[in-house]
N, C-alpha and C positions, 0 to 999 in steps of 0.2 A: 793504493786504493783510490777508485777516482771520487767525485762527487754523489754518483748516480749508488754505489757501493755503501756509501756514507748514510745515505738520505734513507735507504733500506736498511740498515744496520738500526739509525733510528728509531724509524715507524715499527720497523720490529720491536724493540726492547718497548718502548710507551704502547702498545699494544696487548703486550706479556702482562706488563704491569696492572695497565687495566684490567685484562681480565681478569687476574687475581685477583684483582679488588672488586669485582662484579659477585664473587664468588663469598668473597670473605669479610666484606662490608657489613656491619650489620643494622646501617640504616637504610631502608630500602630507597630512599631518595639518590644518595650517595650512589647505591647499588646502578640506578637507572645511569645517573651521571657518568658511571664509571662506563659506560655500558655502549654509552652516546659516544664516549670518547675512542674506544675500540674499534668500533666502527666506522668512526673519522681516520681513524690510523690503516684501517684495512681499506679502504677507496684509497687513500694515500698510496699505497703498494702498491691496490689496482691500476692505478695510474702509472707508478713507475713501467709495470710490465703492458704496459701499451694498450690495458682495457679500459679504455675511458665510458663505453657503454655498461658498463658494471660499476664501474664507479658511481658512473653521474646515477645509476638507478639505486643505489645500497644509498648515495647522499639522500636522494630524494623518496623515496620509499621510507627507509629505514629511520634516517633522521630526521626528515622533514615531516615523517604520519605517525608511524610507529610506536616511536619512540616516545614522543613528544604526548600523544594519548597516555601510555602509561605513566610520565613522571604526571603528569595530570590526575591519571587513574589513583596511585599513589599519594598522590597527596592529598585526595578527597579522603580518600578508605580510611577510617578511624582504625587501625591494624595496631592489634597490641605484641610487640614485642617478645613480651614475656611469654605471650602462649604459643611464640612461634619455636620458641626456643626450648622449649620440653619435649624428652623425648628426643635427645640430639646425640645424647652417647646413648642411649639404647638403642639406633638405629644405624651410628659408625663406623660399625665391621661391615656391615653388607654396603655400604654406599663407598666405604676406603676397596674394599672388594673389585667391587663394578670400576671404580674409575683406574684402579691398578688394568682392570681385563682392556678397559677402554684406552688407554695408553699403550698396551703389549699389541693389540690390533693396530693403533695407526700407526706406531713403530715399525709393525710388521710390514704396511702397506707403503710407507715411504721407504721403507733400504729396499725391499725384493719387491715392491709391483710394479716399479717402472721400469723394471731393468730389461724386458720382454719388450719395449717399448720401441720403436726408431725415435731418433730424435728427430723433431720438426725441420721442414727447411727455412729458413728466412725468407722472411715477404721481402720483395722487391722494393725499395721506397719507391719507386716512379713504374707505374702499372698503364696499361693502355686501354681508352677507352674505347666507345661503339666503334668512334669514328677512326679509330686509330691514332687518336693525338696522345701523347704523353701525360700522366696526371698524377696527380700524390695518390699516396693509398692512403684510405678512410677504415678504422677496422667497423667504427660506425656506419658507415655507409654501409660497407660488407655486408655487416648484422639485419641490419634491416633490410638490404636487398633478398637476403636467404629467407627472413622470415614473412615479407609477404609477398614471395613469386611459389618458393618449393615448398614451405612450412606454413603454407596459407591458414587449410584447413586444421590442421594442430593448433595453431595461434585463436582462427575462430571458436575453438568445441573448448578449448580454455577459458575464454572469456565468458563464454557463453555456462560454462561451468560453475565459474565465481562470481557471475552476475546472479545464478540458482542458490547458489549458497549463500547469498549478501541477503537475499528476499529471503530466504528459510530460516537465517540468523535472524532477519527483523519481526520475522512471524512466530517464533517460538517466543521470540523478548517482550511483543507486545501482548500483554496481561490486561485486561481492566481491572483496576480497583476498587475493592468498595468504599475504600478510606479517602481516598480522592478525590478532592472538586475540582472540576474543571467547568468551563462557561463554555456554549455553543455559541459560534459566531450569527450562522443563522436565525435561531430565537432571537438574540438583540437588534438584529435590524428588521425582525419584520412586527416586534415591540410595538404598541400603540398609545400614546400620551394617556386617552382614559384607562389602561388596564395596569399604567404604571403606579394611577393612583387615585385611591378611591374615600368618598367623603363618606364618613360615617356618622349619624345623631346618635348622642347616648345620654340618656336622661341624667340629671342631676339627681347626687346622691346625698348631697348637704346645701343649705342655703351661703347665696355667695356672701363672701367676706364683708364686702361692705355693710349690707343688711344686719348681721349680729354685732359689728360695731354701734351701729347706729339706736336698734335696740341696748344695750348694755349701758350707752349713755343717756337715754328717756327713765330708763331704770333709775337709775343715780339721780336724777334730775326729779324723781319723783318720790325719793327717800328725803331728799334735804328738805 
């Protein structure tokens, strides 16, 4: 078994494990952690098998936004435990059900659906360019040559798809509240010294202090 054998043998098993533990964690922090770490392990693989354009986007998508929102999300959420967890063998048979059905399907689809398949042929390592000179093969280069010369408009009406869903998401979320203060920037700059503060006379409603001292001692002064 060489290295390359070894290092897949690995990222597989710390993979397996993870998942399990994504599954059967029952603190959701834990869960996300475990979750960050599968997904490290699967770029890992992707890399072994020569897709480094899958990899660097699963790192950078998945662990670099994704992921890192939710253990965020999650640790804000005051999420109580106890109510997640009722209701968990009353609902056992049907969920050990589904993932038994979900298991027999991709079993089925890993022994008999590639079998109909040709195997691929190997990429050449040294490919020729425009000019005809010799050059490494890039499977990134590849990727992106395909997706913005033949897969142009597919790539635009996507983008252009999730940049309509990103505004749709932020227009249903934003709510005004009536519980909520907030300051407008514009009233405080265009704020004017007298309307910040205004002098008010208000008659006296008792004689000041000094005055009733000074009476209370003529009094005294006038019993002795």
């Amino acid at each position: 078994m060489d290295a390359k054998t070894a290092f897949f043998y690995l990222f597989a098993v710390v993979l397996l494990v993870a998942s399990f533990r994504v599954v059967t964690a029952r603190n959701p922090v834990h869960a996300v952690l475990n979750l960050i770490l599968a997904f490290s392990q699967a770029a890992a693989i992707w890399l072994l098998l020569k897709a480094e354009f899958l990899a660097i986007a699963l790192v950078l998508v998945y662990l670099g936004a994704v992921m890192v929102l939710f253990l965020f999300v999650v640790m804000m959420l005051d999420i109580r435990i106890d109510a997640l967890r009722q209701g968990f063998w009353k609902h056992f048979p049907l969920a050990a059900f589904i993932g038994v059905l979900i298991v027999f399907e991709m079993g089925m689809v890993l022994m008999g659906g590639f079998s109909s398949i040709d195997e691929p042929k190997a990429i050449p390592a040294m490919v020729l360019n425009a000019a005809g000179q010799p050059e490494a093969y890039s499977n990134t280069k590849e990727l992106g040559r395909l997706l913005y010369t033949e897969y142009l408009y597919p790539v635009e009406i996507a983008a252009t798809i999730l940049l309509v869903a990103m505004i749709a998401a932020i227009a249903l979320t934003l709510r005004k509240r009536k519980d909520s203060k907030a300051i407008n920037p514009s009233e405080q700059i265009r704020v004017r010294s007298k309307d910040r503060l205004r002098m008010v006379k208000v008659a006296a409603t008792r004689a000041p202090q000094v005055q009733e001292d000074a009476g209370d001692a003529a009094a005294q002064e006038t019993k002795a």
